[in-house]
TORKOL-4160 file (C-alpha; in steps of 0.2 Angstrom, whole numbers, padded with zeros to 4 digits, m for minus):
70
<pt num="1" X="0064" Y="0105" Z="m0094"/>
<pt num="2" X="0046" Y="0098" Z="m0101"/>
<pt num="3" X="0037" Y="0108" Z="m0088"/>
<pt num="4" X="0028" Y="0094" Z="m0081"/>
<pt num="5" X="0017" Y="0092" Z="m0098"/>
<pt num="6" X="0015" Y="0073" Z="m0104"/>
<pt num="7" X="0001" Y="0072" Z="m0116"/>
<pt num="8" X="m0003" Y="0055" Z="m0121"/>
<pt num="9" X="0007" Y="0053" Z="m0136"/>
<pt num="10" X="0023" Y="0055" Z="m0125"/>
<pt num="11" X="0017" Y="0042" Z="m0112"/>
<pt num="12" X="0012" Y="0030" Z="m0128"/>
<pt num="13" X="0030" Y="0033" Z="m0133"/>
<pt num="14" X="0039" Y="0029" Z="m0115"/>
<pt num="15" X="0025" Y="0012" Z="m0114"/>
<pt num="16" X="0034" Y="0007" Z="m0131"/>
<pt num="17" X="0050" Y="0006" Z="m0126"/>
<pt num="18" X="0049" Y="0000" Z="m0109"/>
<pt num="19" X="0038" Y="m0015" Z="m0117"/>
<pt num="20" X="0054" Y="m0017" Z="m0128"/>
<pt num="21" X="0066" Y="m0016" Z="m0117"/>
<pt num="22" X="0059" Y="m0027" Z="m0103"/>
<pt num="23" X="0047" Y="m0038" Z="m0112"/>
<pt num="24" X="0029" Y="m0042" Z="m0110"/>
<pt num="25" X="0034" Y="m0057" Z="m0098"/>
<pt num="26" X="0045" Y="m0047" Z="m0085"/>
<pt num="27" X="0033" Y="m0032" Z="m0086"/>
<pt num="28" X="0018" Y="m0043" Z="m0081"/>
<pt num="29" X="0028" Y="m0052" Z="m0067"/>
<pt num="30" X="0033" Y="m0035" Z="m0061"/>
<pt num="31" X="0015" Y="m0032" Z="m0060"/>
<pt num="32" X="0009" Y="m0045" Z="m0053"/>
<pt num="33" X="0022" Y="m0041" Z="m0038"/>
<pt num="34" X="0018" Y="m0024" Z="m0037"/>
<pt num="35" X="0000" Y="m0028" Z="m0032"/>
<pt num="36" X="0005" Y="m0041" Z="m0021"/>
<pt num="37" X="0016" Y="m0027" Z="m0012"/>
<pt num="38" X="0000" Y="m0016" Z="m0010"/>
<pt num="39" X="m0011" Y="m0028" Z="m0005"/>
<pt num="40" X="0003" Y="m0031" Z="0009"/>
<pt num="41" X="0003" Y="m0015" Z="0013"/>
<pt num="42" X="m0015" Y="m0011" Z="0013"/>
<pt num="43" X="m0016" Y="m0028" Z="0027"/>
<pt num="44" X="m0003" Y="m0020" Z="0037"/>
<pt num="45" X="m0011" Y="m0003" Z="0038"/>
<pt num="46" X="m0029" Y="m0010" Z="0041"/>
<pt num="47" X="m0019" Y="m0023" Z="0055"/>
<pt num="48" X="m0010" Y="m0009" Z="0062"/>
<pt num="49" X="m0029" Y="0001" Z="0066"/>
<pt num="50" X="m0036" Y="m0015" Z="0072"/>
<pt num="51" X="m0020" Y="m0018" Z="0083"/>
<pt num="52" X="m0023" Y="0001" Z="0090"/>
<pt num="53" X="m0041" Y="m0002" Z="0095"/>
<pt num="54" X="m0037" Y="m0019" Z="0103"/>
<pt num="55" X="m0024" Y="m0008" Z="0112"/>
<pt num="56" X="m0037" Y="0006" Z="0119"/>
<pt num="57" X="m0049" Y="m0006" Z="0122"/>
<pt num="58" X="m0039" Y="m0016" Z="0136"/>
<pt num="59" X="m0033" Y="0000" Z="0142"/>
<pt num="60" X="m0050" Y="0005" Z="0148"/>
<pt num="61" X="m0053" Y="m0013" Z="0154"/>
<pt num="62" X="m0039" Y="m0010" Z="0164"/>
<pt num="63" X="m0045" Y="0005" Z="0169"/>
<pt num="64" X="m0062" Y="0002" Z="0173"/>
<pt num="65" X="m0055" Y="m0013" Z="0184"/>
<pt num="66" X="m0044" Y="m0005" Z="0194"/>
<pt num="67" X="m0061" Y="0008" Z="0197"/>
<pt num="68" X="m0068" Y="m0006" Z="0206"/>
<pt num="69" X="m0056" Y="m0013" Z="0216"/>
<pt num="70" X="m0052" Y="0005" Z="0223"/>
């Protein structure tokens, strides 16, 4: 339909009315929880690698005990 082409007076135009329809205090609480939610998720994905690396680590402890006890 637009052929994905937004210039900038047509985003300008959809910033105007959603500031008029919500308001500038819900807009900045939606924000505020927007960010919150990536920073979540950002400290999940970092937790998640660290989790993994925990994990191969005491599966080559394991490993390299039961080397020794053989």
């Amino acid at each position: 339909m637009f052929g994905g082409r937004f210039g900038l007076p047509e985003i300008i135009v959809v910033l105007v009315i959603v500031l008029l329809v919500f308001g500038v205090g819900r807009i900045s609480k939606v924000s505020e929880e927007l960010g919150k939610s990536v920073r979540s998720f950002r400290k999940g994905l970092s937790g998640e690698e660290e989790e993994n690396k925990e994990n191969k680590e005491n599966e080559e402890n394991k490993e390299n005990s039961q080397d020794t006890q053989v």
